[in-house]
C-alpha positions as CSV (number, residue, x, y, z in Angstrom):
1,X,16.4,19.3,-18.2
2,X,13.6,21.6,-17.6
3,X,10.4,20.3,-18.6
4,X,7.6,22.5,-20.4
5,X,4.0,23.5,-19.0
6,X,2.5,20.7,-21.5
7,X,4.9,17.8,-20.2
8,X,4.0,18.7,-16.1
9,X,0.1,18.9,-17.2
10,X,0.0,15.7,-18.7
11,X,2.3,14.0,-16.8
12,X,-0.2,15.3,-14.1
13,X,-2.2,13.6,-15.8
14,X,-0.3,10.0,-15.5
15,X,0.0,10.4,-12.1
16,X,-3.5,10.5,-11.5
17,X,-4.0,7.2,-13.8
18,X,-1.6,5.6,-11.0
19,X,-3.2,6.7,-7.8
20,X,-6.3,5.5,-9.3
21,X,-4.4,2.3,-9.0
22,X,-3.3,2.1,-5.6
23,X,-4.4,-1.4,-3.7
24,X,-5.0,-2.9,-6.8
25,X,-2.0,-3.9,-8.8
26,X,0.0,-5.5,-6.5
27,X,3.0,-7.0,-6.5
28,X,3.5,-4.5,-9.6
29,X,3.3,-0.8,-9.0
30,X,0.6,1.3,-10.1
31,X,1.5,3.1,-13.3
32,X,0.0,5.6,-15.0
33,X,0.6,6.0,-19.2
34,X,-0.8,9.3,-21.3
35,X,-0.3,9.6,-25.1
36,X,-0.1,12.9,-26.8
37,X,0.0,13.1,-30.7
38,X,-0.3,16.8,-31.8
39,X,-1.5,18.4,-28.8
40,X,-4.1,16.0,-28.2
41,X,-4.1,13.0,-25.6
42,X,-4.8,9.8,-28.0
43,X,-4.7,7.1,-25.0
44,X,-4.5,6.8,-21.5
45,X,-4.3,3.7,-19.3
46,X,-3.6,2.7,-15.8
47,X,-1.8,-0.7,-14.9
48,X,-4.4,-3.3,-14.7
49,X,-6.0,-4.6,-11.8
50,X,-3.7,-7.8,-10.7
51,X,-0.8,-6.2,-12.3
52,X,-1.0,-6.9,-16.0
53,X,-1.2,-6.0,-18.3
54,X,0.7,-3.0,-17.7
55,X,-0.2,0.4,-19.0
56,X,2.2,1.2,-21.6
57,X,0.6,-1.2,-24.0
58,X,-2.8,-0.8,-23.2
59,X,-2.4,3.2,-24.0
60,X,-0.4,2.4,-26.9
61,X,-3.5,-0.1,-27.9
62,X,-5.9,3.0,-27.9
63,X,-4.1,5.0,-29.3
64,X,-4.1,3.0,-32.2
65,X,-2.4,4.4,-35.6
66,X,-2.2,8.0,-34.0
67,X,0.7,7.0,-32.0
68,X,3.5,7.1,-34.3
69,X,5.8,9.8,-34.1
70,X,3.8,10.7,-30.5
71,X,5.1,11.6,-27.0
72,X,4.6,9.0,-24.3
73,X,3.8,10.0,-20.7
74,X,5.0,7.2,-18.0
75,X,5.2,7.4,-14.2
76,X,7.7,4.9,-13.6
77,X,10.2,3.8,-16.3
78,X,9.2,1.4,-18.8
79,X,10.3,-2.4,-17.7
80,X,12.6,-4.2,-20.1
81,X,12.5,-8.0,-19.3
82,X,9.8,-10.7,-19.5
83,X,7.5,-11.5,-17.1
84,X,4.1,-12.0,-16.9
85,X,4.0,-9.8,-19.9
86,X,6.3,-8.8,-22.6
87,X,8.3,-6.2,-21.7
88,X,7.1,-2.2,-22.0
89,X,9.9,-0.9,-23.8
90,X,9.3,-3.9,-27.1
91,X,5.7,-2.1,-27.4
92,X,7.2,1.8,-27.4
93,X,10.0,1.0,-29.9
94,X,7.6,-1.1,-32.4
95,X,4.6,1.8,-31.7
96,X,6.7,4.4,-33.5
97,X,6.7,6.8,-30.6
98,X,9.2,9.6,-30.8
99,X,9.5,10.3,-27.3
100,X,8.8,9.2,-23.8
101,X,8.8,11.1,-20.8
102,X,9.4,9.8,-17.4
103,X,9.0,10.6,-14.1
104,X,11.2,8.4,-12.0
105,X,13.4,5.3,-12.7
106,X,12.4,2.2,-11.8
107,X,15.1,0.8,-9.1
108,X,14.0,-3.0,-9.5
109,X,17.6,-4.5,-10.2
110,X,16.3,-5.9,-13.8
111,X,15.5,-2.5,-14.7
112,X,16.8,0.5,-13.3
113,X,17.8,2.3,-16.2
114,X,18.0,-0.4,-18.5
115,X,14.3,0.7,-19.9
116,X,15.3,4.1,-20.6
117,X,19.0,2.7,-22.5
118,X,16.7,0.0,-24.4
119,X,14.5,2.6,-25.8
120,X,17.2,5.7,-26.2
121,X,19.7,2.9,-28.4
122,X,16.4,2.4,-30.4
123,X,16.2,6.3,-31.0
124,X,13.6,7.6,-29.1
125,X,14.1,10.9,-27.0
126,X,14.1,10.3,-23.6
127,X,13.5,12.8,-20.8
128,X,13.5,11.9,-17.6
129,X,12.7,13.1,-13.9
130,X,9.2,14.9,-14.8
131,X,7.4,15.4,-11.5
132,X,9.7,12.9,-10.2
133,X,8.8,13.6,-6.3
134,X,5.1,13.5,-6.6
135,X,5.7,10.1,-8.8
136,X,7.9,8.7,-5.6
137,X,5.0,9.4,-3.3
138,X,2.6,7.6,-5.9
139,X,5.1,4.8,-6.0
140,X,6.2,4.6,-1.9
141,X,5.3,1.3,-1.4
142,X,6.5,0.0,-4.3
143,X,9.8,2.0,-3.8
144,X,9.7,0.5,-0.1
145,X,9.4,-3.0,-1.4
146,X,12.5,-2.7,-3.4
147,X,15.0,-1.0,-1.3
148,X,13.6,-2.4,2.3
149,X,11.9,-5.9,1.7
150,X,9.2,-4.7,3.0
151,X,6.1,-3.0,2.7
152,X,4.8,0.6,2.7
153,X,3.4,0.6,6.6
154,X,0.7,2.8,7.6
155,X,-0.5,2.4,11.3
156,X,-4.0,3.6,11.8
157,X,-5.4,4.8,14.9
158,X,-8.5,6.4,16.2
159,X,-8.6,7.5,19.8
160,X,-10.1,10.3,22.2
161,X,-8.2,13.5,22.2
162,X,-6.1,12.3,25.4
163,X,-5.0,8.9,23.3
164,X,-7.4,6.3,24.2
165,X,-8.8,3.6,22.1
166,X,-11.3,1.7,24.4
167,X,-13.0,1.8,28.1
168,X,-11.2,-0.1,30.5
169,X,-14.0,-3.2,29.7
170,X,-13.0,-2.8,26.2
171,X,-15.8,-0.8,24.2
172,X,-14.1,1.0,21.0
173,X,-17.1,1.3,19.1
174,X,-17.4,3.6,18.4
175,X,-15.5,6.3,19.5
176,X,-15.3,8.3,15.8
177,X,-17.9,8.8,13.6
178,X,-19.5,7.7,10.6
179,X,-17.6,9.9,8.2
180,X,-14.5,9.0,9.7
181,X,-15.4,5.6,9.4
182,X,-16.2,6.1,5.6
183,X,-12.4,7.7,5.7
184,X,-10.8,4.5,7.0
185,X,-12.7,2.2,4.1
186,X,-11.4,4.4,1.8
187,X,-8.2,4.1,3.2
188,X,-8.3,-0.2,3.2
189,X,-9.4,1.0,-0.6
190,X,-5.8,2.0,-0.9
191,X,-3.8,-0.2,0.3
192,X,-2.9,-4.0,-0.6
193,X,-3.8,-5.8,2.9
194,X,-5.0,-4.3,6.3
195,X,-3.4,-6.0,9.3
196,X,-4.7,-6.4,13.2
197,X,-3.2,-8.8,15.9
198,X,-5.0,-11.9,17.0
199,X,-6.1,-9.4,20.1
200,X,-8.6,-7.5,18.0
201,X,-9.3,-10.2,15.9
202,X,-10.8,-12.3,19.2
203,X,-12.2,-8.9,21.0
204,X,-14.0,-7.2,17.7
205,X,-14.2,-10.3,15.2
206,X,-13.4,-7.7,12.4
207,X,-14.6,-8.2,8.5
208,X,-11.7,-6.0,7.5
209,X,-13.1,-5.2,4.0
210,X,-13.4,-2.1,2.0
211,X,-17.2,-1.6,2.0
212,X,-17.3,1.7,0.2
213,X,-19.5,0.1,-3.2
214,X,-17.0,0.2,-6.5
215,X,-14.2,1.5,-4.9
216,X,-11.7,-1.7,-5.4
217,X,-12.4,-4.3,-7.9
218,X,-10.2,-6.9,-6.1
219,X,-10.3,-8.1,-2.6
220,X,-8.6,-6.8,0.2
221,X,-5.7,-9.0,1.8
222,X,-6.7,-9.7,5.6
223,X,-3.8,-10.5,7.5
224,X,-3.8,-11.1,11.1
225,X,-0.6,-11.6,13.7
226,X,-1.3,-15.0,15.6
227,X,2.0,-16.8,16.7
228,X,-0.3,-20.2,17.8
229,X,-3.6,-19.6,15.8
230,X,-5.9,-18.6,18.6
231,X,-7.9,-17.2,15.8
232,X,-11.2,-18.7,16.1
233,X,-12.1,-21.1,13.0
234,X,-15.9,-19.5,13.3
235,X,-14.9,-16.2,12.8
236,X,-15.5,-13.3,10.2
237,X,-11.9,-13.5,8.6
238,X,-11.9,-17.4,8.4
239,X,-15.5,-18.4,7.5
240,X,-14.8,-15.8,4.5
241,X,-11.6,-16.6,3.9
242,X,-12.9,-17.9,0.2
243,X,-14.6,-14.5,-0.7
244,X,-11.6,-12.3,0.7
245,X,-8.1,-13.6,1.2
246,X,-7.2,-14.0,4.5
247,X,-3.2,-14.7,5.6
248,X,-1.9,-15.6,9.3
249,X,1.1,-14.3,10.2
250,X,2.6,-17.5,12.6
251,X,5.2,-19.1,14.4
252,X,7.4,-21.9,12.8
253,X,6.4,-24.3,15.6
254,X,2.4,-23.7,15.5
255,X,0.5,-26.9,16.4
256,X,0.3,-29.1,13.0
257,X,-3.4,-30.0,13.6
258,X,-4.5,-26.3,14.0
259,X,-2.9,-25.2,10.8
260,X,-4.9,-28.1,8.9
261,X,-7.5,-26.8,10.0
262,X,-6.8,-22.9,8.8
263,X,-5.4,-24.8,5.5
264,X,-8.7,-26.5,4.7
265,X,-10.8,-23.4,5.6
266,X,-9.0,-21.4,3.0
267,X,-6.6,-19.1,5.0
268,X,-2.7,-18.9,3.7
269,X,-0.5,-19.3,6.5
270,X,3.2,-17.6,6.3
271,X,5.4,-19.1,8.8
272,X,7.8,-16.7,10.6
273,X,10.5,-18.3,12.7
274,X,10.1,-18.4,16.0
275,X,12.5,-16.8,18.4
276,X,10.2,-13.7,20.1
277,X,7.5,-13.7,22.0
278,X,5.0,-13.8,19.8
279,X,5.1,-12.9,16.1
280,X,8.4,-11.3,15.1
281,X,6.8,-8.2,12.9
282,X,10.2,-7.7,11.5
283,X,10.0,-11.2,10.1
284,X,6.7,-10.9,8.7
285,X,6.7,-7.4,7.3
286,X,9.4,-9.0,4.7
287,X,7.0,-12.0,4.1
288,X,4.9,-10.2,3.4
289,X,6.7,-8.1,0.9
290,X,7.8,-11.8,-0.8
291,X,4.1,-12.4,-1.1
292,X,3.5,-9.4,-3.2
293,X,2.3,-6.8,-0.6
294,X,3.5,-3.1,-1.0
295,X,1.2,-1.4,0.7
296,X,0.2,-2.1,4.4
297,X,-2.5,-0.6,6.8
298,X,-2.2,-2.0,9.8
299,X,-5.5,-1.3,12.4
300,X,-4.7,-2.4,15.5
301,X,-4.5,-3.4,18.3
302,X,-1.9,-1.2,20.8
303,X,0.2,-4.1,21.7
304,X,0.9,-3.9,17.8
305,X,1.1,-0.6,17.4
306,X,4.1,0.0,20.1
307,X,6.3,-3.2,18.5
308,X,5.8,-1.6,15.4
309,X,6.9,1.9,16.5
310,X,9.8,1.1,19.1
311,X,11.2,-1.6,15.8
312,X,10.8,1.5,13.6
313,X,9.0,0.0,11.0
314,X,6.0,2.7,10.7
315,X,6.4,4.6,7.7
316,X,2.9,6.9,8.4
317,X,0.6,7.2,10.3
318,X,-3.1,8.5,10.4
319,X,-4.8,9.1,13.6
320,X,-8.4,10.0,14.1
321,X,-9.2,11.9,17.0
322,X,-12.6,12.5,18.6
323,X,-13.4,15.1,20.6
324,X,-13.7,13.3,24.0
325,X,-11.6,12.8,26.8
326,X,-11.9,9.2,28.1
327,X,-8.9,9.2,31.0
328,X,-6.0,6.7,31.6
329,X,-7.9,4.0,32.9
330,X,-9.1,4.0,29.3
331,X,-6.4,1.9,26.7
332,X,-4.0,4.0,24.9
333,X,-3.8,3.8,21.3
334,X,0.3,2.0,21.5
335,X,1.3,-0.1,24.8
336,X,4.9,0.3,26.6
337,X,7.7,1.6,24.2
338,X,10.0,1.9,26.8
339,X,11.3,5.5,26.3
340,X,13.6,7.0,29.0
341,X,14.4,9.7,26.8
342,X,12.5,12.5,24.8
343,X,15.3,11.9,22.1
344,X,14.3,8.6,21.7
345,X,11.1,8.7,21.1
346,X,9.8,7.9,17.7
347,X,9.3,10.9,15.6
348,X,7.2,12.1,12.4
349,X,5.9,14.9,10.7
350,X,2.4,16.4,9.8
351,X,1.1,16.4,6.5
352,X,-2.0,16.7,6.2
353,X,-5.0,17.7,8.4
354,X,-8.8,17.8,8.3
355,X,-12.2,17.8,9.8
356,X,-14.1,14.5,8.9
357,X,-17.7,15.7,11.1
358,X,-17.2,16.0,14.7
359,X,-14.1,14.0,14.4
360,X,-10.1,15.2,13.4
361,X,-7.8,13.3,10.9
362,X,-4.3,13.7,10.8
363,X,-1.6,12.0,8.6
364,X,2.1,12.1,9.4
365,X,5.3,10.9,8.1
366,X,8.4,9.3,9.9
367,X,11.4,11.2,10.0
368,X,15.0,10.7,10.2
């Protein structure tokens, strides 16, 4: 059906909500919930930090006695089974709503469509599809989570304007600037966990944190790629493991002493079986996505950056460039991918482009 100026504005509206959400309320997506009686929004909510409670019943909450016979704005359809919480679509059918209006089905096997039946047998209107693209690029690593069994992957980089990362002794910082900089906390801000390998964990001894004051209220999830846990026990990531999660990505047949000692210091180790040199990323993109994570920002270092790109599990990519030329005894921003062919060659599209100071941000998209 088409849908009228009023439904697009406030389910606008909703979608907002939900970005607000992003990096927050994982494992559960980031929903957004308007309520409309008359003309007039009478509550508003955004899935809670943690992932409950969601934000149909918080809405529904404000909206108190205004809500009967009201329209309901949801990004994602309403979930019908018991979790953590009771499910969505109880609270609109015992609210009195009239109608709900959704912008994309949820595909989660206990769902998918089952929400929208619940509530439509009950005899509310439904109308679905409302922005439904926009709410799908709200929703991505939630979506990704589902269909893949993995999560949302976003590879950062920020380089010269010829590719390069670091001198050829190793200094990175820092080649962008302070806005920039500001860009990629916000970014970490976003996203459920940031990810490096044990490379630039042992060369930068990173915090990792979103350091941009009141922009998350939860942690962000560390997670670093060490297949023997050459991570060193005095380092930024495990001395504050207790104050911001930190998770190793390892192999099955790590030394049993050396993971004690990462146990007792607070760090959550998720084994990956061994069978690669290394850390099959494969393997612990989906171990990830069991653990809850649906959005992933990974940061470094090139060694990751080409397994990532030549297994084809980078979704998007933003890449910083400064305006500097270092030369290729400088380190490039991915190692090897062993291309012999330009068709072969991993592929993806701009979307979006700006200044940030002296520096250049651009974000791209894989394609097909």
């Amino acid at each position: 059906m088409s849908h009228t100026p009023e439904d697009i504005s406030h389910m606008r509206a909703a979608l907002a909500l939900a970005r607000r959400g992003l990096g927050n309320t994982w494992p559960n997506p980031s929903v957004g919930c308007v309520v409309v009686s008359d003309g007039r929004v009478v509550g508003r909510a955004v899935t809670a930090p943690g992932g409950r409670p969601h934000a149909e019943p918080v809405a529904l909450k404000i909206a108190g006695a205004a809500v009967k016979g009201a329209t309901v704005y949801v990004t994602l359809e309403p979930c019908c089974h018991w979790g953590r919480t009771p499910p969505c679509t109880d609270a609109l059918i015992q609210s009195g709503v009239a109608r709900v209006v959704i912008a994309l089905r949820d595909p989660d096997p206990r769902v998918n469509g089952e929400g929208i039946a619940k509530l439509r047998v009950a005899g509310i209107t439904v109308d679905e599809g409302c922005l439904a693209e926009e709410a799908a690029e709200v929703a991505k690593g939630f979506l990704t989570r589902v269909h893949h069994g993995r999560p949302l992957v976003t590879l950062k980089l920020a380089s010269t304007l010829d590719g390069r990362i670091a001198t050829r002794s190793g200094e990175s910082k820092w080649i962008t600037g302070e806005a920039a900089r500001r860009a990629v906390h916000a970014m970490r801000g976003r996203h459920d966990a940031v990810m490096v390998g044990v490379g630039t964990a042992l060369a930068d001894d990173p915090d990792l944190t979103c350091r941009l004051p009141g922009f998350r209220p939860n942690p962000l999830v560390r997670v670093v790629a060490d297949s023997h846990l050459r991570l060193s026990l005095a380092s930024r990531l495990v001395t504050t493991a207790g104050v911001a999660p930190t998770w190793v990505l390892l192999r099955d047949d790590a030394e049993a002493g050396r993971r004690a000692a990462f146990v007792e210091a607070g760090v959550r180790l998720l084994d990956i079986p061994a069978g690669v040199p290394g850390v099959d990323l494969a393997h612990g993109l989906v171990a990830l996505a069991k653990a809850g994570i649906t959005r992933l920002l990974v940061e470094g270092g090139a060694q990751m950056a080409a397994a990532l790109l030549h297994a084809d599990l980078v979704d998007r990519i933003a890449w910083f460039h400064a305006p500097a030329i270092m030369g290729c005894d400088g380190w490039p921003a991915a190692q090897a991918l062993g291309v012999q062919a330009l068709a072969s060659m991993p592929k993806f599209a701009r979307s979006y482009a700006a200044p940030l100071g002296p520096d250049m941000l651009s974000e791209f998209h894989r394609v097909a």
